[in-house]
N, C-alpha and C positions, 0 to 999 in steps of 0.2 A: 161523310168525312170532310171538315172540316180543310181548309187550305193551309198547309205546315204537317197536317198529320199523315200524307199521303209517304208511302213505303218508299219514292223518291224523293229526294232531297230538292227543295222547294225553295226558291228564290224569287223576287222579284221581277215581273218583268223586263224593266229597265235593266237590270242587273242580268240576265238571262242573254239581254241585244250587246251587250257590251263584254260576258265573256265569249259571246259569238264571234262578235268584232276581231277578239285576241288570239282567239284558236284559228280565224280564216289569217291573221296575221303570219301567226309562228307556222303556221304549214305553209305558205307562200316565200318565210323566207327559210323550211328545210326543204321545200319541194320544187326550188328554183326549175328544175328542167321543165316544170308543168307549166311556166308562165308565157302567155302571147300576149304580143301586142297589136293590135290593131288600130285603123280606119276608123273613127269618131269614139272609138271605147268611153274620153274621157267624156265625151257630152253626152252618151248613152244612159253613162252613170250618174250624171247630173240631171239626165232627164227624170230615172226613176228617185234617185233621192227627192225630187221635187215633189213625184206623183203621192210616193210615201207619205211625208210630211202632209201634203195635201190631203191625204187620207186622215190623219190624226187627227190634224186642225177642224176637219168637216165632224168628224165623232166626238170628237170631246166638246164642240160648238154644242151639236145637237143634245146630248149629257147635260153640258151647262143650261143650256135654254128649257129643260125637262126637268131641271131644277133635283137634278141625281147624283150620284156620286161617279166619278171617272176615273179614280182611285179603283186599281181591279182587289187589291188589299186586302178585301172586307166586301165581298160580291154581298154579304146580307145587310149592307146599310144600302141598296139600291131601293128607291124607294117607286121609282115610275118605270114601267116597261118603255124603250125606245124603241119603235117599228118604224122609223119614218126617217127620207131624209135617205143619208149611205146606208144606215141600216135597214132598206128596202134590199142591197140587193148584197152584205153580206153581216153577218150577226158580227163579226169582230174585223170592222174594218182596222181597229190601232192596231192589233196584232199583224194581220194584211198590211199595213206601214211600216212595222214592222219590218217584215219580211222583205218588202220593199228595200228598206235600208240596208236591209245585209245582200240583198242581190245585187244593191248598187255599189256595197263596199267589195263581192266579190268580182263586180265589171271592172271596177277601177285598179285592185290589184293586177288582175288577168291573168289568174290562176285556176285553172281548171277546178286541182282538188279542191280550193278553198269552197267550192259548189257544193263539195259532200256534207257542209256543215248545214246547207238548209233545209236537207229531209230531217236533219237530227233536232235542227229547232222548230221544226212545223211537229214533230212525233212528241217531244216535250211539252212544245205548249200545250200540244190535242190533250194528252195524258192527264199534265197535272194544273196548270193554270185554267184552259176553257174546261176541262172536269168540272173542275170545282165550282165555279161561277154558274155553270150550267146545273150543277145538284140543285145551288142555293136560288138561281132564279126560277128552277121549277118547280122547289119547294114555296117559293115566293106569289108566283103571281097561276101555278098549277096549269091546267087545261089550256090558260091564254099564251102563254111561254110555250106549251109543246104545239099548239098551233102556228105559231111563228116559228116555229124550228122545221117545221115539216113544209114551210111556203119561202125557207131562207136557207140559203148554205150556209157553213159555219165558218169558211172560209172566203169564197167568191163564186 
């Protein structure tokens, strides 16, 4: 099953980090009683937004230098396996930046519930984004891909 044809309604990445962003927003500001603030929160969250981006930068380097595509969009124009590099020690480190950036936007808010929104974007992306890319890369590269699946998380 192709990426769009999946029974859930399929979005872009980007577009996936950014209605996370709005949903941890408006529950933060109707779930006012949930919010603390704390002792370095803000440089907490500056540390992992850092760590985040750092993550992306290092994957899409490694993508670029493998001469592939880093566009998740179209997992079947991947044209080289990436095992090397972050992807030694997880298959989707942008996603993991990802994730990153929303842990950093829920430190910074300081809202408890805004937290319940990251098991619901790790369960989405597993479902329908890494699905997908994962059909088409073990349609793609067969035996070599599910060896690297089974010596990598998918995650961290």
């Amino acid at each position: 099953m192709a990426i769009g044809q999946s029974r859930l309604l399929w979005l872009p990445p980007p577009a996936v980090v950014a209605l996370a962003v709005l949903l941890m927003w408006l529950t933060a500001q109707q779930a006012a009683v949930w919010t603390l603030h704390f002792y370095g929160q803000q440089l907490i969250s500056v540390l992992l937004l850092l760590v985040g981006l750092g993550l992306m930068v290092l994957a899409a380097g490694a993508l670029y230098r493998a001469n592939t595509t880093v566009l998740p969009f179209n997992p079947g124009k991947t044209c080289r396996l990436v095992t090397g590099g972050i992807f030694r020690y997880s298959r989707n480190p942008i996603y993991l930046g990802d994730l990153l950036l929303l842990l950093a936007w829920a430190v910074w808010l300081g809202n408890a519930l805004s937290l319940l929104w990251l098991p619901l974007f790790i369960g989405y992306m597993n479902r329908v984004q890494i699905g997908a890319e994962e059909r088409a890369l073990t349609a793609r590269f067969g035996a070599e891909y599910l060896d690297y699946c089974s010596r990598v998380r998918r995650w961290l």
